[in-house]
C-alpha positions in Angstrom: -69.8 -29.2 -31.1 -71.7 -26.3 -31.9 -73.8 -26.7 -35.2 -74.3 -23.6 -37.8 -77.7 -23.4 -38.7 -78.1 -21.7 -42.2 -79.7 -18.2 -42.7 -80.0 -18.5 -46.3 -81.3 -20.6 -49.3 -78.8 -23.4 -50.1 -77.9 -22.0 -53.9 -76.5 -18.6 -51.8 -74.5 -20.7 -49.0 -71.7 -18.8 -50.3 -72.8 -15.8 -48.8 -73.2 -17.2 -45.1 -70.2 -15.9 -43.5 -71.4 -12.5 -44.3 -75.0 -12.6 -42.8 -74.2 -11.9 -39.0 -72.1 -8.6 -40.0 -74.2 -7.0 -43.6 -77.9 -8.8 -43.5 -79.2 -5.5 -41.5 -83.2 -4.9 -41.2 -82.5 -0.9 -41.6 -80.3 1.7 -43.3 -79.1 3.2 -40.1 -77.9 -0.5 -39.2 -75.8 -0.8 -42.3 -74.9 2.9 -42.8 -73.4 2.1 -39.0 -71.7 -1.2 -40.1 -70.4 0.3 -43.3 -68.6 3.5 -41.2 -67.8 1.0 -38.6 -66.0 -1.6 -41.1 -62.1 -1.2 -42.7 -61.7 -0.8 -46.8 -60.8 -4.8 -46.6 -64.0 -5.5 -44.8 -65.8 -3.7 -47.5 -63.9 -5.6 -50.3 -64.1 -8.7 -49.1 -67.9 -8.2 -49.1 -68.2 -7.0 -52.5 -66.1 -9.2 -54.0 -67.6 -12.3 -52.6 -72.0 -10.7 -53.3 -71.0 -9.0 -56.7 -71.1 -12.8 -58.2 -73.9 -13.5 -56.6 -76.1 -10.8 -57.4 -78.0 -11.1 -60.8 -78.7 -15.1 -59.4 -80.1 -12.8 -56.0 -82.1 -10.3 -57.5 -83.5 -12.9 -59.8 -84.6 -14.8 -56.5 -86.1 -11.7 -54.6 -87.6 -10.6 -58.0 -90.0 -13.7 -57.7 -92.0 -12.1 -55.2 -94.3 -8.8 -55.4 -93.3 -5.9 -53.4 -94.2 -6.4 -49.8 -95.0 -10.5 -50.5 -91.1 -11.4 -49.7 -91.2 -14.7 -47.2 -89.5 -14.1 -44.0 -86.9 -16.6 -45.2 -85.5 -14.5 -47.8 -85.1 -11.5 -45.6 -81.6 -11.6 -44.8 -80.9 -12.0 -48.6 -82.9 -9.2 -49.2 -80.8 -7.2 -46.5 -77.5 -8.4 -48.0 -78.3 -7.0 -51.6 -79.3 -3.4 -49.4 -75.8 -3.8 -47.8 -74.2 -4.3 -51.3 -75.8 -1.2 -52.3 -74.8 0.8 -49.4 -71.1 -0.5 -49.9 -70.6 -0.3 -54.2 -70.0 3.4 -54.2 -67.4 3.1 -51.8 -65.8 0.0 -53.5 -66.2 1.8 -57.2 -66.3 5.0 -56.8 -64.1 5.7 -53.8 -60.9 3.5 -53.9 -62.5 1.4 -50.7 -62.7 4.7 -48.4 -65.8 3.5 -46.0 -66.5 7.5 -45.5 -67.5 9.7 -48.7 -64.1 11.7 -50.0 -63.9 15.2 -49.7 -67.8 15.3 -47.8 -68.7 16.3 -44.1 -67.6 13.5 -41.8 -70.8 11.2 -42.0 -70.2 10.8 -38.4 -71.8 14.6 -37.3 -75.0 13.5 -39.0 -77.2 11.5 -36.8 -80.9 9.8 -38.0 -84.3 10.4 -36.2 -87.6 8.7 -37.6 -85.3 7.7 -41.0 -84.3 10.3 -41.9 -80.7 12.3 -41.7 -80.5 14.9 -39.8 -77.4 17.4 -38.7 -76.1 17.6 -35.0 
């Protein structure tokens, strides 16, 4: 029997299931997942962080900028994935690509930054 090891502090256990896919150490890593994930993928993730969230920032908000234990990483990263899903949850009906823009898809990043191909 295998045994899950958790990822986060106990009071967000809630959010476990979600680590492996959305806690992502850069913005090309969850820009990626986001394109690479379906509207109920998306949905499912917002619906079960957006609870969460004042309780997270308050924990991450404990910490100075650049003083965040390596513990709380992947928390941090899930409240970054949040934020790179919400628009896309409120604003665009659950479409994981931007309405009516170029397909994100033709852009490609070099050194962090977006760049056209």
């Amino acid at each position: 029997m295998t045994q899950l090891i958790s990822q986060l502090p106990a009071d967000f256990a809630v959010l476990e299931t979600f680590v492996a896919k959305w806690a992502l150490g850069t913005s090309k890593q969850r820009h990626q997942q986001r394109l690479q994930s379906t509207s109920a993928e998306l949905q499912a993730f917002y619906d079960a962080i957006l609870p969460e969230m004042r309780k997270l920032l308050a924990a991450l908000d404990e910490y100075a900028l650049g003083t965040l234990p390596e513990e709380l990483h992947k928390l941090y990263w899930l409240s970054l994935s949040f934020a790179e899903i919400a628009p896309h949850i409120e604003l665009y009906k659950g479409s994981v690509g931007v309405p009516y823009a170029f397909e994100e898809k033709r852009f490609m990043y070099e050194t962090g930054d977006v760049v056209n191909v």
